[in-house]
Kinemage of the C-alpha trace (Angstrom):
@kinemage 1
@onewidth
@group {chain A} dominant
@subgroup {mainchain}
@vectorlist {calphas} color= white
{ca unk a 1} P 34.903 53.610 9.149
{ca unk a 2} L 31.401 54.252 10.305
{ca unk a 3} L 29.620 54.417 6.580
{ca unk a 4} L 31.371 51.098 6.160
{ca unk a 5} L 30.424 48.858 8.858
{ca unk a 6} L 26.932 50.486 7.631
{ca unk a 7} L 26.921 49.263 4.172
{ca unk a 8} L 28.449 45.549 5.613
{ca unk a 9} L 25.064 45.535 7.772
{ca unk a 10} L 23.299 46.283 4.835
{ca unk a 11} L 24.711 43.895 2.732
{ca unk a 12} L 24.581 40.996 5.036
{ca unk a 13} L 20.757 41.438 5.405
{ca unk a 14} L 20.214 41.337 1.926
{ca unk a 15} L 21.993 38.728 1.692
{ca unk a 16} L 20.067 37.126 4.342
{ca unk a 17} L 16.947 37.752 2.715
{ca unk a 18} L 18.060 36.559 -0.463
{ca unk a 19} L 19.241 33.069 1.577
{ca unk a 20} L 15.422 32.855 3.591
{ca unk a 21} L 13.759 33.925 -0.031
{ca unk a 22} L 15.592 30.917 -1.287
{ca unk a 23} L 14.318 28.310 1.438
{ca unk a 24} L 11.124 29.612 1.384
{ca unk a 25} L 10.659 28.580 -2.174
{ca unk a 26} L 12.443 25.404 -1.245
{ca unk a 27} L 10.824 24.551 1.531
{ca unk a 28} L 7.142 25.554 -0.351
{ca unk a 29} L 8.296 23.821 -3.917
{ca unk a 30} L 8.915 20.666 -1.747
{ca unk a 31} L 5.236 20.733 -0.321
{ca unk a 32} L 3.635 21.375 -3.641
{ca unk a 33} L 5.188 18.222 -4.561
{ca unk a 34} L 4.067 16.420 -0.932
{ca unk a 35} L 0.362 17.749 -1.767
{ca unk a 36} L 0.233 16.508 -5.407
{ca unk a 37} L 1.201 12.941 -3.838
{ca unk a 38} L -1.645 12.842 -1.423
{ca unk a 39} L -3.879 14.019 -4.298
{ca unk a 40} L -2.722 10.763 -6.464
{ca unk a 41} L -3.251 8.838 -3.365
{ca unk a 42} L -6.602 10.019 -2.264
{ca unk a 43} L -7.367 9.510 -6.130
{ca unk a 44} L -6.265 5.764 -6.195
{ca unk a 45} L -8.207 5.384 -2.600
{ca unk a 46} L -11.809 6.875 -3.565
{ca unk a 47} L -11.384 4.855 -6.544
{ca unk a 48} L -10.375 1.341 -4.884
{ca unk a 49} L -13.589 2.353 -2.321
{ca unk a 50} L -16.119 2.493 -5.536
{ca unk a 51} L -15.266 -0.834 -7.405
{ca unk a 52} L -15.258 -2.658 -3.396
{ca unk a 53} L -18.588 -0.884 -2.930
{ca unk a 54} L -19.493 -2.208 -6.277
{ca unk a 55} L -18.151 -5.847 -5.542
{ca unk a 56} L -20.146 -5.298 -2.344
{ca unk a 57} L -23.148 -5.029 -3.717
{ca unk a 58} L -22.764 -7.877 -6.041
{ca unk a 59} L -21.910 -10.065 -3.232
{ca unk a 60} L -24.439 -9.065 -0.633
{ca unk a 61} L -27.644 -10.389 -2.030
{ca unk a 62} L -26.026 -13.662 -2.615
{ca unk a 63} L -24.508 -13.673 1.224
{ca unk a 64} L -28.352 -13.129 2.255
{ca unk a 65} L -29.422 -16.476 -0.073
{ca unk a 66} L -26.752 -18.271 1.392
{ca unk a 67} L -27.915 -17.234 5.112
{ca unk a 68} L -31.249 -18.364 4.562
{ca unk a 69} L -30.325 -21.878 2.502
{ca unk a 70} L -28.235 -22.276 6.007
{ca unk a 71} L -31.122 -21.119 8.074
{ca unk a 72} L -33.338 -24.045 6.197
{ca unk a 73} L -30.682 -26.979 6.388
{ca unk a 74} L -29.597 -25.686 10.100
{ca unk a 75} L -33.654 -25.980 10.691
C-alpha cells in the first residue's frame, strides 16, 4: 500500500503543476493583451496632445492680438 499512496502524491503534484503552469500562462496571456491596450491608448493620447499643441500654437498669437485690440477699446 505504501508505494501507492506514493505514486498518488506524485501524481497529484504533477498534476498540480500542470493546473498552476496553465494559469500562469492564462493569467500572463491576459496581461499581454491588457499591456498592448494601454500601448494603443497611450498611442492615440501622445497623438491627440501634438495636433492640440499644434492648434495651440495657431491660436495663441491671435488670443494675444485680441488682448491687446481689448486693451485699446477698454482704454
Amino acid at each position: 500500500m505504501r508505494p501507492f499512496y506514493s505514486d498518488a502524491v506524485a501524481i497529484v503534484d504533477l498534476a498540480c503543476w500542470c493546473i498552476c503552469f496553465w494559469w500562469m500562462h492564462r493569467i500572463s496571456s491576459r496581461q499581454d493583451a491588457v499591456l498592448e491596450q494601454l500601448k494603443k491608448q497611450a498611442e492615440r493620447i501622445e497623438r491627440v496632445s501634438r495636433e492640440e499643441h499644434q492648434i495651440l500654437q495657431e491660436v495663441h498669437p491671435k488670443v494675444e492680438k485680441i488682448e491687446k485690440n481689448i486693451d485699446k477699446v477698454t482704454n
